[in-house]
C-alpha positions as a Markdown table, in Angstrom:
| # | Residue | x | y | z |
|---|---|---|---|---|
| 1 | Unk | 8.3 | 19.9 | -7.5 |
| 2 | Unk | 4.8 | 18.7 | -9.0 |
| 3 | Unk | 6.3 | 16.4 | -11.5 |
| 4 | Unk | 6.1 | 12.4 | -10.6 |
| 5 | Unk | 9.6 | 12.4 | -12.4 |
| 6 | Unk | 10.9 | 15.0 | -10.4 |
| 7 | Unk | 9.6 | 13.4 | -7.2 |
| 8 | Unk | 10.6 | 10.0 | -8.4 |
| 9 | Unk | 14.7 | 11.6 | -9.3 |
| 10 | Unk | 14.2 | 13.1 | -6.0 |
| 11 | Unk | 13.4 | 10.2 | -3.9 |
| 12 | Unk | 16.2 | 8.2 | -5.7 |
| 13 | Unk | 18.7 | 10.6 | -4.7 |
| 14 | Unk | 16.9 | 10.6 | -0.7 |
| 15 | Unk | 17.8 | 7.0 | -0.7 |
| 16 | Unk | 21.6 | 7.2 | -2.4 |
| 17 | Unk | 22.1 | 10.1 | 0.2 |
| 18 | Unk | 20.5 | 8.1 | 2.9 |
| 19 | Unk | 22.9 | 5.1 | 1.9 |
| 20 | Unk | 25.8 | 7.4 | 2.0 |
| 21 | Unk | 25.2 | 8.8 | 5.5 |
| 22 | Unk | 25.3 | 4.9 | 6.5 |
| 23 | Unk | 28.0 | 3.9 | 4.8 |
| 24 | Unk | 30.0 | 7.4 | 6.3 |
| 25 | Unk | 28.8 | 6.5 | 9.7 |
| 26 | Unk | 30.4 | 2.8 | 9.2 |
| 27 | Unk | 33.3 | 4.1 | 8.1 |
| 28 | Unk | 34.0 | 6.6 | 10.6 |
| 29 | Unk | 33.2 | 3.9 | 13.4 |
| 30 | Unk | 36.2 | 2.0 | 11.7 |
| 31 | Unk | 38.7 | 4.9 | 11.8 |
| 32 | Unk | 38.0 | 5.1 | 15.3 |
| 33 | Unk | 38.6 | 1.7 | 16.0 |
| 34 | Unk | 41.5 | 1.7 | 13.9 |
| 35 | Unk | 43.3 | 5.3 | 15.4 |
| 36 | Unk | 41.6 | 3.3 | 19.3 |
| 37 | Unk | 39.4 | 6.3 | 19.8 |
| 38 | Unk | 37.3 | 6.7 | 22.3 |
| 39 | Unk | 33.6 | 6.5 | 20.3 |
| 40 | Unk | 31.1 | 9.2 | 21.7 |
| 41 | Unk | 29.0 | 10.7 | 19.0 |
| 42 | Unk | 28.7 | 10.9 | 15.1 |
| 43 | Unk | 30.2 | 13.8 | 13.3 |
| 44 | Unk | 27.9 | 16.7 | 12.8 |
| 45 | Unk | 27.8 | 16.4 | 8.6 |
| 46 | Unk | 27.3 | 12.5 | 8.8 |
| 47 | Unk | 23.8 | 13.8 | 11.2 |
| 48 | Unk | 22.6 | 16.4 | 9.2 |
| 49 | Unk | 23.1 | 14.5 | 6.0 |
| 50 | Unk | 20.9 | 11.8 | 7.7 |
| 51 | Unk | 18.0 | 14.0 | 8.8 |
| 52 | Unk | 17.8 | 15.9 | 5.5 |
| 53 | Unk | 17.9 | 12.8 | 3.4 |
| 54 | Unk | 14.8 | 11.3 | 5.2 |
| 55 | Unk | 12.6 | 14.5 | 5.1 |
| 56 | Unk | 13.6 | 14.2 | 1.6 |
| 57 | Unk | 12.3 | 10.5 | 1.5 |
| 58 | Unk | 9.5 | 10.7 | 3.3 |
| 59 | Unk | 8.1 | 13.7 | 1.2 |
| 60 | Unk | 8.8 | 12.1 | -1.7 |
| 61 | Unk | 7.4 | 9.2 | -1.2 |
| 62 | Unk | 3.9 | 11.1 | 0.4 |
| 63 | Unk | 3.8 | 13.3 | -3.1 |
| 64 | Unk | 4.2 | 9.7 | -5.1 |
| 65 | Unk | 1.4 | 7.9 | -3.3 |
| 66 | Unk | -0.7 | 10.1 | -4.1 |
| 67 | Unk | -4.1 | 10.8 | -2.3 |
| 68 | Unk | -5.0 | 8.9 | 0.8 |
| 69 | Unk | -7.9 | 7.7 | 2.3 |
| 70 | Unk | -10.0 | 9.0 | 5.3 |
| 71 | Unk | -9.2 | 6.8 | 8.4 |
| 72 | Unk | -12.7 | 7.1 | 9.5 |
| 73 | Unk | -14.9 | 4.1 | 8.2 |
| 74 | Unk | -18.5 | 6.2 | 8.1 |
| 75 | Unk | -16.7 | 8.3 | 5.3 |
| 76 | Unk | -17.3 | 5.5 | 3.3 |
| 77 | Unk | -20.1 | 3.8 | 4.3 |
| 78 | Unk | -22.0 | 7.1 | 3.9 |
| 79 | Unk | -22.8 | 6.7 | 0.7 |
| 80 | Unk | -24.3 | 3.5 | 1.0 |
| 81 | Unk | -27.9 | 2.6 | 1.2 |
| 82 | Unk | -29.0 | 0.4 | 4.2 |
| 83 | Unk | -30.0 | -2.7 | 1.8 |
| 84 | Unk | -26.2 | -2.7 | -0.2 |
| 85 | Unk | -24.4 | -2.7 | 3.3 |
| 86 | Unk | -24.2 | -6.2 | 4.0 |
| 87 | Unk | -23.8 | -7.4 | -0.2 |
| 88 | Unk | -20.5 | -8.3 | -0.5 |
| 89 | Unk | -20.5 | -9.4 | -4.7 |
| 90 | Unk | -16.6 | -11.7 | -4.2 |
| 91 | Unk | -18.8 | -14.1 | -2.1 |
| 92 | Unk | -21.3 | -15.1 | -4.3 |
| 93 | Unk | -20.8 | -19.3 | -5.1 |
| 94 | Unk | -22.9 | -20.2 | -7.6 |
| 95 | Unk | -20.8 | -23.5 | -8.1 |
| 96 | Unk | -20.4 | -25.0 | -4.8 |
| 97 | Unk | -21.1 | -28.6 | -3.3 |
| 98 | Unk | -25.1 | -28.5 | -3.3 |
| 99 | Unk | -24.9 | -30.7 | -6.5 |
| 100 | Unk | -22.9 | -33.5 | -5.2 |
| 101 | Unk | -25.5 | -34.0 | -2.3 |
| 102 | Unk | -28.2 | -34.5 | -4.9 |
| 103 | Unk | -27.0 | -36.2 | -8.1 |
| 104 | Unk | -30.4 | -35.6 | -9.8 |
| 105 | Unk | -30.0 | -31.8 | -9.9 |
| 106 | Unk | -31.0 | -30.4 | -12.9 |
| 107 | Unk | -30.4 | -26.2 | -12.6 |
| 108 | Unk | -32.9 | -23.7 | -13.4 |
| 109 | Unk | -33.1 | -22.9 | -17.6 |
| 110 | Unk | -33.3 | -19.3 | -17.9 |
| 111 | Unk | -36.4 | -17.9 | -18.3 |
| 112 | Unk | -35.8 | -15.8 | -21.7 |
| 113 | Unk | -32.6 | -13.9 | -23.4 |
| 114 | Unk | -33.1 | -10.6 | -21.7 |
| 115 | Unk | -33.6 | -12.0 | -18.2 |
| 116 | Unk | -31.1 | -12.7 | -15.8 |
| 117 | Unk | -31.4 | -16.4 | -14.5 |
| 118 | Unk | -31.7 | -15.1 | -11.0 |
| 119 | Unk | -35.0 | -13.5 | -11.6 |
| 120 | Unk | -37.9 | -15.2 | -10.4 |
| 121 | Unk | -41.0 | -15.2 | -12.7 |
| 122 | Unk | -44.1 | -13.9 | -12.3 |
């Protein structure tokens, strides 16, 4: 069972079996209802079809995913110098509201063509 297809077919059929056992539990509730049974428990194929199909699901699903990662957040942060811990790059604003307060603001030219505009000169 290494294939994705496999597991994918696999999980697919989990989910029509899983289906099945509910729609073979509502329907044996009805024929009791309908004979005026007296309801105590689910018939022994209707549980064992239940149980197998979610193993089946639930493995199928794990082997799709794929890898996960380590709950612990030191696994991570590891591998990180001190200086890059607290550089988060998605909140940099280099257009924000600073030019609005001062309608004379001309930004900085860059220095040359290899040179980032950040850079300070020396």
């Amino acid at each position: 069972m290494g294939s994705k297809f496999m597991n994918k077919f696999l999980l697919i059929a989990g989910f029509a079996s899983l289906a099945h056992a509910a729609f073979s539990a509502a329907h044996h509730r009805t024929y009791l209802r309908l004979t005026e049974q007296e309801w105590t428990t689910l018939p022994l194929d209707i549980v064992l079809q239940t149980v197998v199909s979610l193993v089946i699901v639930i493995y199928n699903i794990i082997q799709i995913v794929g890898n996960f990662k380590e709950i612990r957040a030191t696994v991570d942060m590891q591998e990180k110098t001190w200086d890059t811990l607290g550089n988060f790059p998605s909140f940099y604003s280099f257009n924000h509201r600073g030019r609005a307060l001062n309608p004379g603001y001309a930004p900085p030219e860059q220095i040359g063509a290899g040179k980032n505009a950040l850079e300070v000169p020396q």
